[in-house]
PDB file of N, CA, C and O in Angstrom:
ATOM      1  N   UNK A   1     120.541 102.746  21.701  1.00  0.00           N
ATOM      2  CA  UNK A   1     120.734 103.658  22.808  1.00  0.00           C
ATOM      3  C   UNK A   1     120.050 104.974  22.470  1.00  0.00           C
ATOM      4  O   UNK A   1     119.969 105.518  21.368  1.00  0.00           O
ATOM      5  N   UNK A   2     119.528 105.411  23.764  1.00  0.00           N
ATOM      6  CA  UNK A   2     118.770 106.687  23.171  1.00  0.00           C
ATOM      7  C   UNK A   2     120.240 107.985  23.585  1.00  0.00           C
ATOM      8  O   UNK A   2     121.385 108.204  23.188  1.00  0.00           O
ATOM      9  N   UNK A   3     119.411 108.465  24.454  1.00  0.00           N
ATOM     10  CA  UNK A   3     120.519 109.500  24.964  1.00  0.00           C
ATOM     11  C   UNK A   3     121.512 108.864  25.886  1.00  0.00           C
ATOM     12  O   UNK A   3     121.491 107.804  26.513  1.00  0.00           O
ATOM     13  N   UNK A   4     123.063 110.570  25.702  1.00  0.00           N
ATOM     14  CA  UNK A   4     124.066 109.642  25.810  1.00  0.00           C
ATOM     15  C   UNK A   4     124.411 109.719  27.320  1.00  0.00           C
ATOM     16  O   UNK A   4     124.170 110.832  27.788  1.00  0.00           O
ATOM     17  N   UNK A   5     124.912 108.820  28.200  1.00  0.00           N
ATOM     18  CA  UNK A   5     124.432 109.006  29.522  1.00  0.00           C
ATOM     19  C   UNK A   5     126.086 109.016  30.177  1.00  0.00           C
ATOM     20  O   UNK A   5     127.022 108.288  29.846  1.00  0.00           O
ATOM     21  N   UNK A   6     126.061 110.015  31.121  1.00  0.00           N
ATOM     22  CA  UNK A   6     127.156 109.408  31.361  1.00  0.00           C
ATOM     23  C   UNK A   6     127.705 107.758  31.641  1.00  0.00           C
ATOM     24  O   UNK A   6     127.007 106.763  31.446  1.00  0.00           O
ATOM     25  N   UNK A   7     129.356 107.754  32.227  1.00  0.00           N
ATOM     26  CA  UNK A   7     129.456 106.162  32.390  1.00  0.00           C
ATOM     27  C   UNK A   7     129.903 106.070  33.568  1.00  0.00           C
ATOM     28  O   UNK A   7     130.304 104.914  33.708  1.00  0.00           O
ATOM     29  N   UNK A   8     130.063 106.692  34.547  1.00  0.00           N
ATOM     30  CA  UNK A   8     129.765 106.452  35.423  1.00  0.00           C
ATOM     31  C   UNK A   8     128.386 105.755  35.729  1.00  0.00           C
ATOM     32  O   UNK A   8     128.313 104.551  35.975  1.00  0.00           O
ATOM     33  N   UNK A   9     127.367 106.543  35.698  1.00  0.00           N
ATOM     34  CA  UNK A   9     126.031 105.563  35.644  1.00  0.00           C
ATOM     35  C   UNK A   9     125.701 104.539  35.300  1.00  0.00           C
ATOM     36  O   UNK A   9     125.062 103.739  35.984  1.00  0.00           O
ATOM     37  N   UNK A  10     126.161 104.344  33.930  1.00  0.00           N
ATOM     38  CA  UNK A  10     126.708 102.720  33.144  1.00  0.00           C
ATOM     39  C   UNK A  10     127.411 102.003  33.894  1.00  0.00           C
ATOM     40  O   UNK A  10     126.889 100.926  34.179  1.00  0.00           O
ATOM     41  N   UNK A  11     128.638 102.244  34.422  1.00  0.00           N
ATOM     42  CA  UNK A  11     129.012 101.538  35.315  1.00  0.00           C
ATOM     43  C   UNK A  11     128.538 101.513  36.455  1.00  0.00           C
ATOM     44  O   UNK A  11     129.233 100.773  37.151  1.00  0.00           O
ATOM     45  N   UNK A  12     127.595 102.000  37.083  1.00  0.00           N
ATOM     46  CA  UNK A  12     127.293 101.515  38.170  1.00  0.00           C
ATOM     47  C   UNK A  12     126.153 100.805  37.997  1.00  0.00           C
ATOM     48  O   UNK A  12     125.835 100.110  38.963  1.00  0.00           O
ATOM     49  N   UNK A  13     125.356 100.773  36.927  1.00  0.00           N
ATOM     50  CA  UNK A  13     124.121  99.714  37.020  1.00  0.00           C
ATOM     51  C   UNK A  13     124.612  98.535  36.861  1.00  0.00           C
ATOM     52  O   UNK A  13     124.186  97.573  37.501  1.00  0.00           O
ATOM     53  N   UNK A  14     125.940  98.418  35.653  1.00  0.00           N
ATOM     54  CA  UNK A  14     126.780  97.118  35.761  1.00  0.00           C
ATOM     55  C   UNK A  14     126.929  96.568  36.655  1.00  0.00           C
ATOM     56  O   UNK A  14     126.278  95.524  36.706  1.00  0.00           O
ATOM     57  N   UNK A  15     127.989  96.943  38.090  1.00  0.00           N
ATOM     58  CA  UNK A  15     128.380  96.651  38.847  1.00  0.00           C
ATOM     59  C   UNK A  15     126.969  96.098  39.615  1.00  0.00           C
ATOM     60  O   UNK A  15     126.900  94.877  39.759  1.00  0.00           O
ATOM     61  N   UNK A  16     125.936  96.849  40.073  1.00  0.00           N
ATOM     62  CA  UNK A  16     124.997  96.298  40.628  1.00  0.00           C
ATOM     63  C   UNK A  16     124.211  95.025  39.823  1.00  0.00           C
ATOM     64  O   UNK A  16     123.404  94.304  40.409  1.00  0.00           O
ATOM     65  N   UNK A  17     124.547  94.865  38.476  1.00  0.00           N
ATOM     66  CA  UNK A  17     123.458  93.848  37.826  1.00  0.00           C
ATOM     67  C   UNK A  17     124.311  92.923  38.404  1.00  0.00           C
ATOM     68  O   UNK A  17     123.700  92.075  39.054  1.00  0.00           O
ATOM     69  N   UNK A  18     125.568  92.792  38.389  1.00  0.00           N
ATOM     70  CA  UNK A  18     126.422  91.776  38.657  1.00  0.00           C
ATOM     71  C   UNK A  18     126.434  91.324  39.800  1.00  0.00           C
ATOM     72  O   UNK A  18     126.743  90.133  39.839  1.00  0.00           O
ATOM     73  N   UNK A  19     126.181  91.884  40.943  1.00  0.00           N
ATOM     74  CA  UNK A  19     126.109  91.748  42.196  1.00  0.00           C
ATOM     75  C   UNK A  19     124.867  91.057  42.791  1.00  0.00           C
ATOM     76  O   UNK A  19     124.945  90.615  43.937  1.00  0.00           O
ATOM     77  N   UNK A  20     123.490  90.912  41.940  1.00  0.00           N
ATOM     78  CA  UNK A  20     122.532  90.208  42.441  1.00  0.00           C
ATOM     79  C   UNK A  20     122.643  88.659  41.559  1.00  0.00           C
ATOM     80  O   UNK A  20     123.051  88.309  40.452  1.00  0.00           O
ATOM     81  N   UNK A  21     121.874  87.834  43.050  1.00  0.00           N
ATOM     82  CA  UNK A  21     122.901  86.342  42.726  1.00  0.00           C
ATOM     83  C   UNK A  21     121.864  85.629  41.834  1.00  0.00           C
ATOM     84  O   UNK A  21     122.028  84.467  41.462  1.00  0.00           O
ATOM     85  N   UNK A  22     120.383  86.656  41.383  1.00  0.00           N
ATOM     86  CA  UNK A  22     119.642  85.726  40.133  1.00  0.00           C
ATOM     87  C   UNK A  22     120.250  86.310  38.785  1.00  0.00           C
ATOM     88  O   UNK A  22     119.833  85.888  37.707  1.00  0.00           O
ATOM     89  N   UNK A  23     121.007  87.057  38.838  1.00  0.00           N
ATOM     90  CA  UNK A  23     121.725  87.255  37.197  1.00  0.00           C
ATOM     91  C   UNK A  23     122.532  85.894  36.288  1.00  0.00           C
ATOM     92  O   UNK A  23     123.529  85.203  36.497  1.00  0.00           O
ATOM     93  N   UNK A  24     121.762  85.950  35.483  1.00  0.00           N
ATOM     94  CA  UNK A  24     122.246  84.584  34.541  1.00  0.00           C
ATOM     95  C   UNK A  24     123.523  85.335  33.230  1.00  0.00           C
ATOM     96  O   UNK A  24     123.518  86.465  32.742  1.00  0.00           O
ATOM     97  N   UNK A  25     124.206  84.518  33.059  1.00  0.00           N
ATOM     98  CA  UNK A  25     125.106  84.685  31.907  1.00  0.00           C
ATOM     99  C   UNK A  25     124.864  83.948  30.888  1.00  0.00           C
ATOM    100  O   UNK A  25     124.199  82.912  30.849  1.00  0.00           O
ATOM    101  N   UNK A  26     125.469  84.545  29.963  1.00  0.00           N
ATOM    102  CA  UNK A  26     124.678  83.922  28.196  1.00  0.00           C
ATOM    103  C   UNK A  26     126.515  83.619  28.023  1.00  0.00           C
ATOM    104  O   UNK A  26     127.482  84.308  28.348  1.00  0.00           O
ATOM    105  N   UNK A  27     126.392  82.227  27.344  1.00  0.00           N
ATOM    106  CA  UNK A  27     127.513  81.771  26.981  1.00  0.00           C
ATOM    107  C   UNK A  27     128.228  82.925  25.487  1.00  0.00           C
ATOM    108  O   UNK A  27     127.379  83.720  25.084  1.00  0.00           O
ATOM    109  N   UNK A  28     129.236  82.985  24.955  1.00  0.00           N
ATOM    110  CA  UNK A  28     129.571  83.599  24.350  1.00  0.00           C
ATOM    111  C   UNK A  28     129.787  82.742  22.734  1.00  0.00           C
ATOM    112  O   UNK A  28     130.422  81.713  22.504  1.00  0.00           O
ATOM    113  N   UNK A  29     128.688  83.958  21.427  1.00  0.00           N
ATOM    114  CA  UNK A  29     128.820  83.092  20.216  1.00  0.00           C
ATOM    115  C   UNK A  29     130.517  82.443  19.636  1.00  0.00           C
ATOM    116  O   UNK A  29     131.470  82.984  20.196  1.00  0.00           O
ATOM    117  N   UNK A  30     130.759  81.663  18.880  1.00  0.00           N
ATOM    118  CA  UNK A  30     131.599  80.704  18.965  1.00  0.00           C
ATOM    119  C   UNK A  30     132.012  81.477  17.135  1.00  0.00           C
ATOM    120  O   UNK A  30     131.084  81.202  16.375  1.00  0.00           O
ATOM    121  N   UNK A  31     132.929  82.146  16.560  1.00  0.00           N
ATOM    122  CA  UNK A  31     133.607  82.388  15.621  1.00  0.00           C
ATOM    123  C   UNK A  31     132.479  82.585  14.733  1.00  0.00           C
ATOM    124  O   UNK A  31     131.592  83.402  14.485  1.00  0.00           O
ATOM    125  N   UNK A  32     132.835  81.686  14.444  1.00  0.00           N
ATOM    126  CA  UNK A  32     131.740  80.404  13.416  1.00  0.00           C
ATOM    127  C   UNK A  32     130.056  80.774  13.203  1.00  0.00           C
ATOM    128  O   UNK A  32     129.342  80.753  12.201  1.00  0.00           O
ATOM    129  N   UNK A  33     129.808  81.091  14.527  1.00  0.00           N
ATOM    130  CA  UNK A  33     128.425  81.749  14.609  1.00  0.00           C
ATOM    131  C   UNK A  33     128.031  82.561  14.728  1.00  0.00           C
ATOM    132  O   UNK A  33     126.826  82.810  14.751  1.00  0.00           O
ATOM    133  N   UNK A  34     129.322  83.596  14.900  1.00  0.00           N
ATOM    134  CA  UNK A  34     129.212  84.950  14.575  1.00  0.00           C
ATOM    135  C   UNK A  34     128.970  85.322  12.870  1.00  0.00           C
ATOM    136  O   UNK A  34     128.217  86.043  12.215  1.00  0.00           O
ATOM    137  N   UNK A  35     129.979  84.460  12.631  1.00  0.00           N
ATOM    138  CA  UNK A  35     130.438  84.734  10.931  1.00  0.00           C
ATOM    139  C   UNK A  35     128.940  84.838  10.140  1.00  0.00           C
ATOM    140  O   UNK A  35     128.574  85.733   9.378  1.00  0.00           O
ATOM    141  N   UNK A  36     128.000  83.313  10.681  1.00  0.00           N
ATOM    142  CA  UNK A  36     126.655  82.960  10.103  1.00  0.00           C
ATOM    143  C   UNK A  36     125.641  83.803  10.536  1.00  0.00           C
ATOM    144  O   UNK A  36     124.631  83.865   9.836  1.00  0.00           O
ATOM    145  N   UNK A  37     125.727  84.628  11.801  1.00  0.00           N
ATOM    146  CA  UNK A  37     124.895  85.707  11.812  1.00  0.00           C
ATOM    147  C   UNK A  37     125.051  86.877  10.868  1.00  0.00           C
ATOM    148  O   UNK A  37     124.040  87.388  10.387  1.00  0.00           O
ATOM    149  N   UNK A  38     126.552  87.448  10.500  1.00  0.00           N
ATOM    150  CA  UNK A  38     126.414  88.153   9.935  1.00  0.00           C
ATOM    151  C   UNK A  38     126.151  88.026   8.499  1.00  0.00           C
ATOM    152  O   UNK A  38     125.599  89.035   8.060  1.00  0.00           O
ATOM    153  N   UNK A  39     126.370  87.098   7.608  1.00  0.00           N
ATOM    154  CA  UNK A  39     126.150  86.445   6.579  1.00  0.00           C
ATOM    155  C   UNK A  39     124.522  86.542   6.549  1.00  0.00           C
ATOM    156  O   UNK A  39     123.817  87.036   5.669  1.00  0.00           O
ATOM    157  N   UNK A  40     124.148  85.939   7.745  1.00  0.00           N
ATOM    158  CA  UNK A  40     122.303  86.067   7.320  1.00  0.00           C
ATOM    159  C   UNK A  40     121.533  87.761   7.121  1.00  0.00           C
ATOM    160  O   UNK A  40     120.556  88.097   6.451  1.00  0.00           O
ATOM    161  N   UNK A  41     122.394  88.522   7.954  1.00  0.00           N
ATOM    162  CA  UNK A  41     121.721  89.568   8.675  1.00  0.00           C
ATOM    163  C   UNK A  41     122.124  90.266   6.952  1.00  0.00           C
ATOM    164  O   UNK A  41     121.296  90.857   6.260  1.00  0.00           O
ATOM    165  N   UNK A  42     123.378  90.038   6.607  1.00  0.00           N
ATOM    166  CA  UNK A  42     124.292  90.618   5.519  1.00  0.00           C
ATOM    167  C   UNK A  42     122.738  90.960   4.013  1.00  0.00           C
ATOM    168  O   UNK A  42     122.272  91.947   3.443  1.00  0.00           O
ATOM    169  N   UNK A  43     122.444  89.057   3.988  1.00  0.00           N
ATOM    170  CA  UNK A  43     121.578  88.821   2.892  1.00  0.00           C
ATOM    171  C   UNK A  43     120.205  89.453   3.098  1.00  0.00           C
ATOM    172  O   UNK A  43     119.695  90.085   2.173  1.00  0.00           O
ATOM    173  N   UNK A  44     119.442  89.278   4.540  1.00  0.00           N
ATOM    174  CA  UNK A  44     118.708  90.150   4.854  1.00  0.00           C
ATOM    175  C   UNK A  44     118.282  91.286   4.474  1.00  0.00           C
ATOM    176  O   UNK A  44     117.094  91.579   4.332  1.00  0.00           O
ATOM    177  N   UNK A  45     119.871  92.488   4.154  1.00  0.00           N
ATOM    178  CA  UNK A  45     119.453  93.683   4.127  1.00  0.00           C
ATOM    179  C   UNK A  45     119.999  93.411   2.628  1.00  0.00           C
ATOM    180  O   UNK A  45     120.749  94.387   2.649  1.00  0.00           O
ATOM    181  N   UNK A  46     120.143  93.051   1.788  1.00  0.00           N
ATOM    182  CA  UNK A  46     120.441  93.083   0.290  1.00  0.00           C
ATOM    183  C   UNK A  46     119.051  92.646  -0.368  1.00  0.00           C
ATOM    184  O   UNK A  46     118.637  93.134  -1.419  1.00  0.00           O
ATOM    185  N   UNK A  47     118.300  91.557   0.459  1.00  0.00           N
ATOM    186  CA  UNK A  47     117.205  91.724  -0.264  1.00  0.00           C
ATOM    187  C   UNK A  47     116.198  92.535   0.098  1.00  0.00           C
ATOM    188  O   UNK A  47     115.318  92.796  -0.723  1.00  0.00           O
ATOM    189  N   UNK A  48     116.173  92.951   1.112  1.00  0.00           N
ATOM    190  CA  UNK A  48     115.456  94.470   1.467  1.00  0.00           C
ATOM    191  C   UNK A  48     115.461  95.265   0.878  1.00  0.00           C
ATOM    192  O   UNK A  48     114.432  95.925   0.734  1.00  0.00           O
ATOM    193  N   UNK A  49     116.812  95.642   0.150  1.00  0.00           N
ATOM    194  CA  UNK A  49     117.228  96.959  -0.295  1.00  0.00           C
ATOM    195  C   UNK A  49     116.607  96.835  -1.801  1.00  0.00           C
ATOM    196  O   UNK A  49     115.874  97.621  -2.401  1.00  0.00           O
ATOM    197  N   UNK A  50     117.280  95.280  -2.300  1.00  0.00           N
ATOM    198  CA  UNK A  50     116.322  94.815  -3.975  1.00  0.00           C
ATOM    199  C   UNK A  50     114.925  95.206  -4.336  1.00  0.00           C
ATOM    200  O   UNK A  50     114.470  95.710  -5.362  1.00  0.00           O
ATOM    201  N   UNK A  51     114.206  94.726  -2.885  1.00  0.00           N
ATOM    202  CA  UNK A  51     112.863  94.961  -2.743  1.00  0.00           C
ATOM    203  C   UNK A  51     112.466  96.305  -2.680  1.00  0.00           C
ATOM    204  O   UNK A  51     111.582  96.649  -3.465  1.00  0.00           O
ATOM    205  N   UNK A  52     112.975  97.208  -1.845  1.00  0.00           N
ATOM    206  CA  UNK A  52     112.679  98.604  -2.600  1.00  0.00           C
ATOM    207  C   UNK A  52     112.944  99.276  -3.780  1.00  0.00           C
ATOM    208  O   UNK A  52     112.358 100.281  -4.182  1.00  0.00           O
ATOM    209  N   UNK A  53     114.165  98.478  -4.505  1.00  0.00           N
ATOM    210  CA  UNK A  53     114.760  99.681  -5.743  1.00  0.00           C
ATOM    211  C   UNK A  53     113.455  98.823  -6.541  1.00  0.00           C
ATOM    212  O   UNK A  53     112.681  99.692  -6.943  1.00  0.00           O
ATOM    213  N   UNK A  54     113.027  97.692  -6.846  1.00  0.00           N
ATOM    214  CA  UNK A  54     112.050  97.083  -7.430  1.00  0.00           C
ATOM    215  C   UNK A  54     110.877  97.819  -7.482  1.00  0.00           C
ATOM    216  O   UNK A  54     110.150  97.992  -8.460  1.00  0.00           O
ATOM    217  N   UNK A  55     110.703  98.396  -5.929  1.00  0.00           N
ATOM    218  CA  UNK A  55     108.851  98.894  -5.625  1.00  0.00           C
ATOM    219  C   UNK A  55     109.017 100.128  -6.165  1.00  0.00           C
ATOM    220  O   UNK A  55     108.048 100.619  -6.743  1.00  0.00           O
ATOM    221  N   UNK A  56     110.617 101.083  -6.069  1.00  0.00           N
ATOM    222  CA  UNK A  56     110.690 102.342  -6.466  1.00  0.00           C
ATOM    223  C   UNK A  56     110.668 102.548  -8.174  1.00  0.00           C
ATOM    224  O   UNK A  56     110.437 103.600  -8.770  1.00  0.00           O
ATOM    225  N   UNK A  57     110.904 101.541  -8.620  1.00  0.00           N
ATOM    226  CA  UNK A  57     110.240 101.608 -10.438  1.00  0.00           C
ATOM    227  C   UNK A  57     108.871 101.827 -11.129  1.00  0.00           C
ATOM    228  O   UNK A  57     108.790 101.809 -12.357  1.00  0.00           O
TER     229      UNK A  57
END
């Protein structure tokens, strides 16, 4: 998010996204596949971080 907007405005683009009948819905991740996103995203930034204290020697 860039700047902070009011929510009124937020809510009203909501309300209108919802209201046009080509808006699709995304099923919702399942526990389980939340857990494995964060686990990946987790290892992701640990070896990122390895990889710089490495380059910073």
């Amino acid at each position: 998010m860039t700047a902070a907007r009011p929510h009124a405005t937020d809510a009203e683009a909501i309300c209108e996204a919802m209201t046009r009948p080509t808006m699709r819905f995304v099923a919702a991740k399942a526990v389980e596949q939340q857990a494995m996103v964060l686990l990946h995203d987790s290892r992701g930034l640990i070896v990122r971080q390895r990889t710089m204290l490495i380059n910073a020697l």
